[in-house]
C-alpha positions in Angstrom: 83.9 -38.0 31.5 84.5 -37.6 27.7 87.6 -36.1 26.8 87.2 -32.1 25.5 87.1 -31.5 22.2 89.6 -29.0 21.1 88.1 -27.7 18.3 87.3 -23.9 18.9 83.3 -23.2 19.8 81.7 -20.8 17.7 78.8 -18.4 19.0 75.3 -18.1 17.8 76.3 -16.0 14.8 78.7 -18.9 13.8 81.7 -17.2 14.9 84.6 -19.3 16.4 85.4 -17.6 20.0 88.4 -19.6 21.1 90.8 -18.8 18.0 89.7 -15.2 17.9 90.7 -14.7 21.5 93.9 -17.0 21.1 94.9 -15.0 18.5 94.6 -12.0 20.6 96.4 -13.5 23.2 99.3 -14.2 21.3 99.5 -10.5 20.6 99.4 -9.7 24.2 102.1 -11.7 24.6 104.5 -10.0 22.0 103.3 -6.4 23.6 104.4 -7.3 27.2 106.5 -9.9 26.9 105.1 -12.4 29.5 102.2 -14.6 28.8 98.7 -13.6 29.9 99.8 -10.5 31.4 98.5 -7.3 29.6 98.3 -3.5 30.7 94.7 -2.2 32.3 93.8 -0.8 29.4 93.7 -3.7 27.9 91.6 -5.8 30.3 88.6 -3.0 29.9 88.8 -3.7 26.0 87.4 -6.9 26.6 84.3 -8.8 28.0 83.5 -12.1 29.4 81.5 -13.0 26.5 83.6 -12.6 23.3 85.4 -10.3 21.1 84.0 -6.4 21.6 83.9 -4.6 18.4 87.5 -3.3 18.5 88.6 -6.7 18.4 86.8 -7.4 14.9 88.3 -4.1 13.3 91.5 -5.7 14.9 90.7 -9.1 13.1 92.8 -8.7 9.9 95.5 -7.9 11.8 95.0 -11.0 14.3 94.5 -13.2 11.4 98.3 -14.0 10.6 97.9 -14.8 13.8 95.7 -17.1 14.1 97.3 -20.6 13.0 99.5 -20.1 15.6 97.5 -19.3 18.4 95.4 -22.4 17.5 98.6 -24.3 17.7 99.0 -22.9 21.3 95.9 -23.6 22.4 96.0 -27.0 21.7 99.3 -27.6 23.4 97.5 -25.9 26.8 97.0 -29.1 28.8 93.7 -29.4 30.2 94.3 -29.0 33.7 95.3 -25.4 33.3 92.3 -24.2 31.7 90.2 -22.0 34.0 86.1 -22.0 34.3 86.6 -18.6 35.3 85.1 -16.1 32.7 87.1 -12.8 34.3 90.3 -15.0 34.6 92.1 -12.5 31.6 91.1 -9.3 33.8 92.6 -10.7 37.2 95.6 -11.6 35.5 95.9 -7.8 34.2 94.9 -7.2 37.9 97.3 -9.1 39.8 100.7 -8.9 37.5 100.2 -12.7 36.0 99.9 -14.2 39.3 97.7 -16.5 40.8 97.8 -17.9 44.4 98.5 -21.6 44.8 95.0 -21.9 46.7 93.2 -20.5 44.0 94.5 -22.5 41.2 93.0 -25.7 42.5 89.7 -24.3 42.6 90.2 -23.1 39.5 91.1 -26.0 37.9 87.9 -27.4 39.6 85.4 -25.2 38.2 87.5 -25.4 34.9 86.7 -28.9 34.2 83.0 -28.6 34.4 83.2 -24.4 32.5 83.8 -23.3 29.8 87.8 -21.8 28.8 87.6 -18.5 27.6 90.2 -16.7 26.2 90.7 -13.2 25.9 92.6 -11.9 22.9 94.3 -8.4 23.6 94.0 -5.4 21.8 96.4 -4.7 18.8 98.1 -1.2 19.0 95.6 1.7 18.6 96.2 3.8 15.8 95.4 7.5 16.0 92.8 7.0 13.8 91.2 5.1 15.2 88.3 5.9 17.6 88.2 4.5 21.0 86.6 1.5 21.8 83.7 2.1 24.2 84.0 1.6 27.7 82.1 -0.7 29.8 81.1 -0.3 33.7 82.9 -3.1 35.7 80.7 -5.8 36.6 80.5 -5.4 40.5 82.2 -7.6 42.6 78.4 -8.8 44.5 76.9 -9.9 41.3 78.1 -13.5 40.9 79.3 -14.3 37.4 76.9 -16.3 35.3 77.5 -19.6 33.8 76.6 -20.1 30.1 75.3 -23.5 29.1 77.4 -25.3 27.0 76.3 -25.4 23.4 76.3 -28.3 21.2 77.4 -27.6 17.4 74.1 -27.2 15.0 73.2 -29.9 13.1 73.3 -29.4 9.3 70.7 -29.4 7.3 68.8 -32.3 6.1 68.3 -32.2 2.6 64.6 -32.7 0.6 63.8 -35.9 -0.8 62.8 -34.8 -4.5 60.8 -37.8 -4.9 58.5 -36.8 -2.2 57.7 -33.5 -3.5 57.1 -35.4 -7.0 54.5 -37.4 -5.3 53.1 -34.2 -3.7 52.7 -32.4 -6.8 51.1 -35.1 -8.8 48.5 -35.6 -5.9 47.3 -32.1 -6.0 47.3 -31.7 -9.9 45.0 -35.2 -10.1 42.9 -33.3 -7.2 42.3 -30.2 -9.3 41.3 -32.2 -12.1 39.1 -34.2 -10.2 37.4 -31.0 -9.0 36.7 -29.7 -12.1 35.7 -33.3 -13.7 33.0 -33.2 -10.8 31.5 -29.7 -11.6 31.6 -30.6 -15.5 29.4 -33.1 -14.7 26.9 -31.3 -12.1 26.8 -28.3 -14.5 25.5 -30.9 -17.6 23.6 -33.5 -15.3 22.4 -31.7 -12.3 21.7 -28.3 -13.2 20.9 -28.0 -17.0 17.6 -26.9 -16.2 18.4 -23.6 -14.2 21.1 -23.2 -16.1 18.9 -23.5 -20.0 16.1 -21.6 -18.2 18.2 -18.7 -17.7 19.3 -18.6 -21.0 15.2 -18.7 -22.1 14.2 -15.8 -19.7 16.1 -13.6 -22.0 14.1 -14.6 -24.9 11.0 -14.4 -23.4 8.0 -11.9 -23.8 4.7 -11.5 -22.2 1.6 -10.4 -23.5 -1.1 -9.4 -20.9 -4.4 -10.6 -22.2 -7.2 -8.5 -21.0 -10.3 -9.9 -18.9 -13.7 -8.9 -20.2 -15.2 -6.6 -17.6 -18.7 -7.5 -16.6 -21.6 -6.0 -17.9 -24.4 -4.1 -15.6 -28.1 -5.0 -16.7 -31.2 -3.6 -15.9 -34.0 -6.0 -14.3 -34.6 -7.1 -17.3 -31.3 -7.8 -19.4 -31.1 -4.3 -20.9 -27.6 -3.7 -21.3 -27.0 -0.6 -18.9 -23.3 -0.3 -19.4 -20.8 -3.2 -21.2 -17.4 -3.4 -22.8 -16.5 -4.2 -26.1 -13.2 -5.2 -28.0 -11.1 -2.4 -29.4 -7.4 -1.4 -29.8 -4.7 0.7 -28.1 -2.5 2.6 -30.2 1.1 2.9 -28.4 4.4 4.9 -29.5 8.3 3.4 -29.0 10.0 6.9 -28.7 13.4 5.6 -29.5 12.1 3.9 -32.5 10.1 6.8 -34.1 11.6 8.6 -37.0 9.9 11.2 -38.0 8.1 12.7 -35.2 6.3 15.5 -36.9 5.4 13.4 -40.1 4.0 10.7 -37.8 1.8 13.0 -35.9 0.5 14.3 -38.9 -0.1 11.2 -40.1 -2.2 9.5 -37.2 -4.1 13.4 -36.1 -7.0 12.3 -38.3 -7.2 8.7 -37.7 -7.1 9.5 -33.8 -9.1 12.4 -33.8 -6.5 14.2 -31.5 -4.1 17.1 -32.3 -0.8 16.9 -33.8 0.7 19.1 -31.6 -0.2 16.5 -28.8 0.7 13.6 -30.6 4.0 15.1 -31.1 4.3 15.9 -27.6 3.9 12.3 -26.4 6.2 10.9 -28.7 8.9 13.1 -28.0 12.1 10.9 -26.0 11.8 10.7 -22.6 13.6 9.0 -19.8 11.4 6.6 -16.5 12.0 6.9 -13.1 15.2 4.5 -13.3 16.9 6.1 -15.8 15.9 4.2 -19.1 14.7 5.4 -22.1 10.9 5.3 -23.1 9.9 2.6 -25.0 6.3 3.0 -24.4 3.6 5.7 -24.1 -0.1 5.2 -25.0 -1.1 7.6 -27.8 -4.7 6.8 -27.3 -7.1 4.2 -25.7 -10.5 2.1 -26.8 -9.5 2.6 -30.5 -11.9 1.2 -33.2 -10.8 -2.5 -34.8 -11.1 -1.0 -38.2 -9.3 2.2 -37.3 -6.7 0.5 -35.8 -6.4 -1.5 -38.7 -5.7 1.8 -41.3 -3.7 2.9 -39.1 -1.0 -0.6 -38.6 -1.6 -0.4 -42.5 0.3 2.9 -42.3 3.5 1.2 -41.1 4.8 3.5 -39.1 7.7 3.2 -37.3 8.1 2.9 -33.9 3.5 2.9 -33.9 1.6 0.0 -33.3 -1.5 -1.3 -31.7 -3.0 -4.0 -29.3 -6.3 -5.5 -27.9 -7.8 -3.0 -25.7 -11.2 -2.9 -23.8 -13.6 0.4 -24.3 -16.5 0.8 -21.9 -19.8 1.7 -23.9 -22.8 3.1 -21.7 -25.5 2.9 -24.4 -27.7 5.6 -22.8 -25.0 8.4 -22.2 -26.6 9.8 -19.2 -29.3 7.0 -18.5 -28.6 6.1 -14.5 -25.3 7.5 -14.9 -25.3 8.7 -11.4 -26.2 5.3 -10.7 -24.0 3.6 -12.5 -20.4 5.8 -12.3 -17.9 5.2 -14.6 -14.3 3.4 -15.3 -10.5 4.9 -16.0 -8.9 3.8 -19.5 -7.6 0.6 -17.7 -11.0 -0.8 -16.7 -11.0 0.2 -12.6 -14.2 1.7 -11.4 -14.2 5.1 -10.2 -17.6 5.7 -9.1 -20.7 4.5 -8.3 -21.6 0.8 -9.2 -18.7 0.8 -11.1 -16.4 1.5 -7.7 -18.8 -0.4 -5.7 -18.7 -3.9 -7.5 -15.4 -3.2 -8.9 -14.2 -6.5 -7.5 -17.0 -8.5 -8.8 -17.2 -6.5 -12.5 -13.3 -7.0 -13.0 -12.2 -10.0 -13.9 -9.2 -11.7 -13.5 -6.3 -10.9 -16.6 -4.4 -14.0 -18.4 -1.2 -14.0 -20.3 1.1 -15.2 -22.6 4.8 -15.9 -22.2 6.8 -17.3 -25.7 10.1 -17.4 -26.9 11.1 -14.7 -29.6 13.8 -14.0 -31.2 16.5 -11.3 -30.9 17.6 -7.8 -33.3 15.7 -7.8 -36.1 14.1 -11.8 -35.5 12.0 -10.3 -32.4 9.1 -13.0 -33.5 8.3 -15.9 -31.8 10.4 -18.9 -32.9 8.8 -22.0 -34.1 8.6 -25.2 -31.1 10.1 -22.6 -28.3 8.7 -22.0 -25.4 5.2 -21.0 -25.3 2.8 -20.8 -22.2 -0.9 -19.2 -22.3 -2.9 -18.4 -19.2 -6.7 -17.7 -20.3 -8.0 -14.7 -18.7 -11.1 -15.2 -16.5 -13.5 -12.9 -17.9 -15.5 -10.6 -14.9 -19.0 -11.1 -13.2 -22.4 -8.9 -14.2 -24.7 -7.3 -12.4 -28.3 -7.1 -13.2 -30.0 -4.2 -11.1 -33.6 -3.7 -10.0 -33.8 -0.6 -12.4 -36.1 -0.1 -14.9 -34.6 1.1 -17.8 -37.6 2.8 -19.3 -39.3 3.5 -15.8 -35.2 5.3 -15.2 -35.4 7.0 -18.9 -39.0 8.5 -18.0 -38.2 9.6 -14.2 -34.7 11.5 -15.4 -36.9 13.2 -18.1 -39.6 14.2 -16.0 -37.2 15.7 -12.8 -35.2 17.5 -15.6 -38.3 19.4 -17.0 -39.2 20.3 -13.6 -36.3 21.2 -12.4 -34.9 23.1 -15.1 -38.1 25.9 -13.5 -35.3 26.5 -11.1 -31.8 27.9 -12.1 -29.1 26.1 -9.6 -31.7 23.4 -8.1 -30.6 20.1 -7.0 -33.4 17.4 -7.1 -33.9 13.6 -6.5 -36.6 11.0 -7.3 -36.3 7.3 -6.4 -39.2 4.3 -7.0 -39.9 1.6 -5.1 -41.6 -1.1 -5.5 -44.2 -2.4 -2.8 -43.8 -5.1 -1.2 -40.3 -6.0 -2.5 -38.3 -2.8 -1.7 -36.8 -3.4 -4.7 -35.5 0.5 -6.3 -37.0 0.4 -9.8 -35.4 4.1 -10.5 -33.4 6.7 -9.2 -32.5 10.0 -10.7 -30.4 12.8 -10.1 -30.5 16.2 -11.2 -27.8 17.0 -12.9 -26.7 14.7 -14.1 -24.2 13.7 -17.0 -23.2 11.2 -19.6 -21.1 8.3 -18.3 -19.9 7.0 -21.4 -17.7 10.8 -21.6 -17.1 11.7 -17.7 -14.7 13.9 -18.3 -16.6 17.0 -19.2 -18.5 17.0 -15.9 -18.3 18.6 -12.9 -17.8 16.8 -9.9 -21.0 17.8 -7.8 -23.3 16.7 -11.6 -21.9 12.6 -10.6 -23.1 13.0 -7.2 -26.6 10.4 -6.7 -28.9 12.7 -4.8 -30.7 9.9 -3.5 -28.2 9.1 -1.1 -26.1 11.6 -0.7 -28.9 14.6 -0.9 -28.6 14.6 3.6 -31.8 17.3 3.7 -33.9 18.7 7.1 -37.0 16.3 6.1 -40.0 18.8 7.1 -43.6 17.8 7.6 -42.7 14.7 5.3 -41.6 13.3 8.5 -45.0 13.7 10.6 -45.6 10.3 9.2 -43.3 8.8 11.7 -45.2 10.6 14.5 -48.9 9.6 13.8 -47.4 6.1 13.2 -45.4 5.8 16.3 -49.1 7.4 17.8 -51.0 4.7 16.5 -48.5 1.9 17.3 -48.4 2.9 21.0 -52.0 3.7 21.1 -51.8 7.2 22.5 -54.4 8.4 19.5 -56.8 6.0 17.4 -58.3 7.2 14.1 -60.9 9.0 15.3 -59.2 10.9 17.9 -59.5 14.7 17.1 -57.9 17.1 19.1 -58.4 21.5 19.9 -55.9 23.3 17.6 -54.6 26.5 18.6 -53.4 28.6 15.6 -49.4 28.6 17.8 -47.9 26.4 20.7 -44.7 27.5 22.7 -42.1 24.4 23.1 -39.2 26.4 25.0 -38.3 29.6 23.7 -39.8 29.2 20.2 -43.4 29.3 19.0 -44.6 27.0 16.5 -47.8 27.8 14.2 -50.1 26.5 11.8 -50.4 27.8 8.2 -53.6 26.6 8.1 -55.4 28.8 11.3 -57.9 26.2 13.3 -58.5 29.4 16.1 -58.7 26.3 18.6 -61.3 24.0 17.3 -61.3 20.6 17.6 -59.4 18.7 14.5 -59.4 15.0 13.5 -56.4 13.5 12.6 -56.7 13.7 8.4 -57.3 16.9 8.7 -54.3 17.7 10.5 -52.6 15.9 8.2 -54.1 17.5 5.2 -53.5 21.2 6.0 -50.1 19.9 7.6 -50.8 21.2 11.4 -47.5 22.0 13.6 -49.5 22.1 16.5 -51.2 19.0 16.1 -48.5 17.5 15.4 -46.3 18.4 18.2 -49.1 17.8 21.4 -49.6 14.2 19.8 -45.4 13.9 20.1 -46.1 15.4 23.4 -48.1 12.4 24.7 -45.9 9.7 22.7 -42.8 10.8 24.5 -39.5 11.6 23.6 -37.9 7.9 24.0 -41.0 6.5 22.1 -40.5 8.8 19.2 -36.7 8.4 19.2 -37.2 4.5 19.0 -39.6 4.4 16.1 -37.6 6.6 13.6 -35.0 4.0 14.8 -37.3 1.5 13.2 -38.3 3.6 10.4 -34.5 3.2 9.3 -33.6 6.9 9.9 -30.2 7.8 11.4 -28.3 4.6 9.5 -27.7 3.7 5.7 -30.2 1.9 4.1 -27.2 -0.5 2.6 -28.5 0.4 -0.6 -25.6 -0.5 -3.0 -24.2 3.2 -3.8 -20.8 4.0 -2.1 -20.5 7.2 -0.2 -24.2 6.8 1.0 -24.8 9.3 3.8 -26.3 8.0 7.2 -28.2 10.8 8.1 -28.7 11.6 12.0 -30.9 11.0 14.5 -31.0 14.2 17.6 -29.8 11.9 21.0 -32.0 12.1 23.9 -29.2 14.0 25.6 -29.2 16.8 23.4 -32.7 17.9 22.7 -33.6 21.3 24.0 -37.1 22.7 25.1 -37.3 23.6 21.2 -36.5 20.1 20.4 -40.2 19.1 21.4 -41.7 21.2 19.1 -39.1 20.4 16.0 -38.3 17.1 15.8 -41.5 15.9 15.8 -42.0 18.0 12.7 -39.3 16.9 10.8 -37.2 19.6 11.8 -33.6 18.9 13.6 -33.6 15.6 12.2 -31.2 14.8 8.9 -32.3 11.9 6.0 -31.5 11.2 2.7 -34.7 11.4 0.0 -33.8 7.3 0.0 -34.3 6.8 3.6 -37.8 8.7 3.6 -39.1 6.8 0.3 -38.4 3.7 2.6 -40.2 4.8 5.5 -43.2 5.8 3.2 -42.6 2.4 1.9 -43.3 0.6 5.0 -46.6 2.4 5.6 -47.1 0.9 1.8 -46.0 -2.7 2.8 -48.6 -3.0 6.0 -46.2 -1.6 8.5 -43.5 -3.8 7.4 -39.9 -2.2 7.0 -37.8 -3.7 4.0 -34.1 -2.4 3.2 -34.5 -1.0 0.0 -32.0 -2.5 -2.9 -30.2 -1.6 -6.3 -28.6 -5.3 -7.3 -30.9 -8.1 -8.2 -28.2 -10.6 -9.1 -24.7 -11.3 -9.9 -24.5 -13.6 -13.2 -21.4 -14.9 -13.7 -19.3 -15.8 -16.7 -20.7 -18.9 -17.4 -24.1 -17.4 -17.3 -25.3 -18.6 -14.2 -27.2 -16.2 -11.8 -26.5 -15.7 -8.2 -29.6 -13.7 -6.0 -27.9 -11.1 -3.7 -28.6 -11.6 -0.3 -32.3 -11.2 1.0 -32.9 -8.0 2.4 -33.1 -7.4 5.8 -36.9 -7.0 7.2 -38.2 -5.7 10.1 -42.0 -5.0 11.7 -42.3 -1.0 13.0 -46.2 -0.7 12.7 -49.2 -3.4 12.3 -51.0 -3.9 9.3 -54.2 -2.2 10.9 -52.3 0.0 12.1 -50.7 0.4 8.8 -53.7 0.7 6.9 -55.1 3.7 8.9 -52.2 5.6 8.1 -52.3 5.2 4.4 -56.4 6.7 5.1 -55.2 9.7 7.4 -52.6 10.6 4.3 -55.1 10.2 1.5 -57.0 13.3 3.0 -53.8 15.0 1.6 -54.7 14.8 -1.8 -58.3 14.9 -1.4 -59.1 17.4 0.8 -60.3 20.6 -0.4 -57.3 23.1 0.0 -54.9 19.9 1.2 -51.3 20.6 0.9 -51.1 17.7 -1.9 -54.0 18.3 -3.9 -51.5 18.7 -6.9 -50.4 15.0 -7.0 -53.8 13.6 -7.2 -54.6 11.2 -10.0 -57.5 10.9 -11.3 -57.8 7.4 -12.3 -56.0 5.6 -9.0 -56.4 6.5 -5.3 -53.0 8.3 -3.9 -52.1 8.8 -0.3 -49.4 10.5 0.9 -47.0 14.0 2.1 -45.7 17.4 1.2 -42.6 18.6 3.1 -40.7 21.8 3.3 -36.9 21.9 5.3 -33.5 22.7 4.1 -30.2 21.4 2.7 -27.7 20.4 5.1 -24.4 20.5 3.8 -21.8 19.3 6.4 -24.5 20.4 9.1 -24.8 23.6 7.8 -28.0 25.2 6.3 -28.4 26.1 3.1 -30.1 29.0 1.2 -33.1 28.6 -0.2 -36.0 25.5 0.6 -36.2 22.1 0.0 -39.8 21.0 -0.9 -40.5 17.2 -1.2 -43.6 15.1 -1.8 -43.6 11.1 -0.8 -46.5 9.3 -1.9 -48.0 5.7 -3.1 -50.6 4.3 -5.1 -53.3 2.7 -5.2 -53.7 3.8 -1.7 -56.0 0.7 -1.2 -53.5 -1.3 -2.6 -49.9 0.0 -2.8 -48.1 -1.1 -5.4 -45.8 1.5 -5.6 -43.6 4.8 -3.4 -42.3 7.5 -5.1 -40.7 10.4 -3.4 -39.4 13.4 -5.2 -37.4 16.2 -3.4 -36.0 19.4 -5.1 -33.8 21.9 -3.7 -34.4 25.4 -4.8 -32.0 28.2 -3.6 -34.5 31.1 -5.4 -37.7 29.3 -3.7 -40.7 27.5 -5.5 -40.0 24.3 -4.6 -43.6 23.3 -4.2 -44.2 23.9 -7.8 -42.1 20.7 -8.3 -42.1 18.3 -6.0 -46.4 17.1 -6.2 -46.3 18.3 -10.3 -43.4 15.6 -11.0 -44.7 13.0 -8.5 -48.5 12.7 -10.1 -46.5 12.4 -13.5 -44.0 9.6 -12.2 -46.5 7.8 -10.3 -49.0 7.8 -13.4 -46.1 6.7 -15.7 -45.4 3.7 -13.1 -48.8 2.6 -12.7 -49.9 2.6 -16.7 -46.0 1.0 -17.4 -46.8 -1.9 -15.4 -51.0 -1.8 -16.0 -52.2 -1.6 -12.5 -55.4 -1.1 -12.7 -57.3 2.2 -11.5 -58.7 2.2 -8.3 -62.4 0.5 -8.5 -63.4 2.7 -5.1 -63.2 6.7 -4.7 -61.6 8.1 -1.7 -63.3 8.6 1.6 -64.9 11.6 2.3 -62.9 13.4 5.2 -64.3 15.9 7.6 -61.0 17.9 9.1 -63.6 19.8 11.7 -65.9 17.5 13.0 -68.1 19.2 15.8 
């Protein structure tokens, strides 16, 4: 086994323990006067494990002490140190003395322990405070061993050449970093990087698509656009406010006051100033040309589109009308909006900044052409239009608050060659008009039909062979359907009637007992085929459907009404189409407004065929168009006043009401639908006027024989080469 070291261990806060405690030793010694012997006092001072804190405030005293208690310590042979920590307090304990026995185990657990020594107290002072006492370890707890410690290595000192090598490593690294993204940032991405620089110079200029024009059938210009100017105000670059209104009142044609008013700083939505606000819209080219020569500043002016309707009010309930930014609104306009628009273009270029905001010479400069819109070209007439509007307005204007509607069509086509409204209004200023004056009567005028529809119930008759042209039947002057009684005007007192002359004097009671044999489902299903209760898919947006009475909800009434044209709801468009497939040998053809679609390049597209549909044959047909000739040339007839003299004319006066969300209206609705040559038709025409004060049959058959005698000397038919039939309404 290695020999000992003497030199004194130290602790783990680098303290030396053995000379401390020798030192104290040797103080014990000069107290008491025998070595390692020392009073109780004493051996409570002290712990197994070092120096207690009296002994450090005793330190400078021990400290002269200490060369010689190292000295001593050194002499102490080896053999006599104990392992035993508490050996200082059993010393106190047992006078100095040790037995014999003891001291060889001693010496045995010494060799493989540790030595401790205790150093004693120094005097106390009076002071001094005393040291803190510490509970006796008890005598069952068996001491513990500490391991023995070897002394700490010292430090090992940096090599400075390593760190230099460190240090240069990462500098060359950071330079290489940066050498790297010098070389992406000019190589790789020079192109976002330039393009982002460009995007601030860059300004876009929207260039407006030509809307498409709408043509009549035959390339009349019915409402176009045409090239004109904006004129626009930059509030935070006008200067004179007041003086600049002034200035521009006359040119514009708008007040001061409201000029002023809209150039007046303002702030958007997000917080920014102004820099734009329209001052007006569809200026003149040479107006806007006095007024850039004004230089102005913070005014100036740009290519703008104005929509012209050349004949103010000509189909303008046909045609509707645009906003200032070229969207339709209504009618044809809203309808084909996506085919009339076209599609805009643009152009982006480089400009300068401050006071060089002008494009800059070989920047960047990138045009997209706009695609100018589609036309339409309509089935209208434009003289044919111009006539019927002038005629319903003379006729109507007999009525003070009258609604009326007139549409054309022409046989066997079903092509609409005019519909009017009354009132109307000009489209080329919409703003002045009321709401109800835009309205086309023609489909939207929902009215309670009247006799107009007994039409539908002799044809259905004939169809299903529950009459035949000669059939005549005993009228009774009234008929009861349940609870209500239904009469004639015209009083037959029960004798026998034929078929015109029920027609002619328009006979309820006829009417109804022929329904009466056709059925109820039989009379449902042919104003089904007649195109009642649907849209006739027209063209017109907001086009009402009308409404057909279910099966389910007819009453004992019902009978009697329906088949009169009563409890039944149509448009004056949907009865000129039934009229019009009487005309077209029983044939049904959807009516139409659009012809074509011609786009830019000139090229024209048909719309799609019309939809077609057989409700009656032509025999059938053609005995109709007889039984409603007797109308007009019956003596005392109900349509004696839309006879023409020169051409044959079958067809129907009506009387019912206005329906207005289902409701009735006040006053009457009277209607006439008729067509000519009755031979021959070439032509329907059905007029309708609502009049809340009455006198509605002074209108309708007046304004028909004048539409109808327009038509046929616009388009030289012929006159009729045969008279009418003679008709016998009693035959005995």
């Amino acid at each position: 086994m290695p020999p000992r070291s003497e030199e004194p261990r130290r602790d783990a806060t680098g303290s030396r323990r053995g000379s401390s405690r020798d030192v104290g030793g040797r103080g014990a010694e000069r107290r008491s006067g025998e070595p390692g012997a020392g009073g109780i006092s004493d051996a409570r001072a002290y712990t197994p494990r070092g120096r207690t804190v009296r002994e450090q405030r005793a330190g400078a005293r021990g400290e002269r002490d200490d060369a010689a208690g190292r000295a001593e310590q050194r002499r102490t042979p080896r053999s006599t140190r104990s392992g035993d920590p508490f050996r200082p307090a059993l010393q106190v304990l047992d006078g100095g003395r040790a037995g014999a026995g003891r001291t060889g185990r001693r010496e045995a657990a010494g060799r493989s322990g540790v030595v401790r020594t205790v150093t004693p107290r120094g005097p106390r002072h009076d002071d001094e405070p005393p040291a803190p006492r510490r509970a006796p370890r008890r005598p069952d707890r068996p001491a513990a061993r500490r391991p023995s410690r070897k002394p700490p290595k010292p430090p090992r000192l940096a090599d400075p050449r390593r760190r230099l090598r460190l240090g240069t490593v990462l500098t060359l690294a950071l330079f290489a970093v940066i050498g790297i993204r010098l070389v992406v940032l000019q190589a790789v991405d020079t192109p976002a990087y330039a393009g982002g620089g460009v995007a601030d110079r860059l300004r876009t200029v929207t260039l407006p698509a030509a809307r498409g024009a709408i043509y009549d059938r035959d390339g009349a210009p019915l409402a176009h656009s045409v090239e004109a100017r904006y004129v626009y105000a930059d509030p935070t670059r006008v200067k004179d406010i007041q003086g600049t209104a002034k200035a521009l009142s006359p040119l514009l044609g708008i007040p001061a006051s409201e000029l002023a008013e809209k150039m007046k700083p303002r702030k958007r939505i997000n917080g920014a100033d102004s820099e734009f606000e329209y001052l007006a819209r569809g200026v003149d080219i040479d107006r806007a040309r006095q007024i850039t020569a004004l230089e102005l500043p913070g005014i100036g002016t740009h290519r703008d589109e104005r929509r012209e309707v050349p004949g103010g009010d000509l189909a303008a309930n046909l045609l509707g009308f645009t906003s200032q930014d070229m969207v339709g609104l209504e009618g044809l306009e809203a309808r084909y909006d996506d085919v009339l628009r076209g599609e805009d273009g643009k152009r982006v270029y480089e400009v300068g900044l401050g006071d060089l905001a002008a494009p800059i010479p070989g920047g960047y400069s990138e045009t997209t052409k706009a695609k100018p819109g589609s036309s339409l070209q309509l089935t209208v007439d434009r003289d044919l239009q111009f006539m019927t509007q002038r005629i319903l307005a003379r006729h109507m204007a007999k009525s003070k608050g009258s609604t009326g509607a007139a549409v054309v069509i022409e046989i066997p086509s079903g092509e609409v060659l005019s519909q009017a409204s009354h009132p109307t209004y000009n489209a080329a200023k919409p703003e002045a008009s009321e709401p109800t004056d835009r309205e086309d009567a023609a489909t939207s005028f929902v009215v309670d039909p009247g006799s107009v529809h007994k039409a539908v119930t002799f044809g259905a008759a004939l169809q299903e062979r529950v009459i035949t042209p000669d059939t005549t039947l005993p009228i009774a002057n009234s008929i009861k359907m349940g609870d209500t009684w239904f009469s004639d005007t015209h009083r037959a007192d029960g004798k026998r009637m034929s078929l015109p002359g029920m027609m002619a004097y328009s006979s309820n009671v006829g009417t109804i007992q022929i329904a009466d044999k056709l059925g109820q489902e039989r009379l449902i299903d042919y104003q089904k085929r007649f195109g009642l209760g649907e849209p006739t898919g027209v063209g017109m947006p907001g086009e009402a459907s009308g409404r057909l009475l279910p099966a389910d909800e007819w009453s004992g009434s019902s009978y009697g009404s329906v088949p009169i044209g009563h409890s039944v709801d149509a448009t004056p468009l949907q009865m000129a189409a039934v009229y019009a497939t009487i005309a077209n040998n029983g044939t049904y053809v959807q009516p139409r407004l659009v012809k074509a679609v011609i786009g830019p390049d000139g090229k024209s597209t048909p719309t799609e065929p019309p939809v077609t549909r057989s409700v009656l044959s032509p025999e059938n047909a053609a005995a109709l168009r007889t039984i409603l000739e007797a109308v007009t040339t019956v003596e005392d007839g109900t349509g004696r006043a839309a006879a023409i003299p020169e051409w044959r004319v079958a067809g129907k006066t009506g009387t019912g009401w206005r329906l207005v969300d289902g409701r009735k209206q006040p006053g009457e609705v009277a209607s006439f639908i008729g067509m000519a040559p009755a031979e021959n038709p070439r032509y329907v025409i059905a007029v309708f006027a609502h009049t809340p004060a009455g006198g509605g049959g002074d209108i309708a058959a007046p304004a028909f024989r004048e539409m109808m005698q327009f038509t046929l000397r616009h388009y030289g038919v012929p006159p009729s080469g045969e008279k009418a039939p003679k008709f016998t309404v009693y035959p005995r």
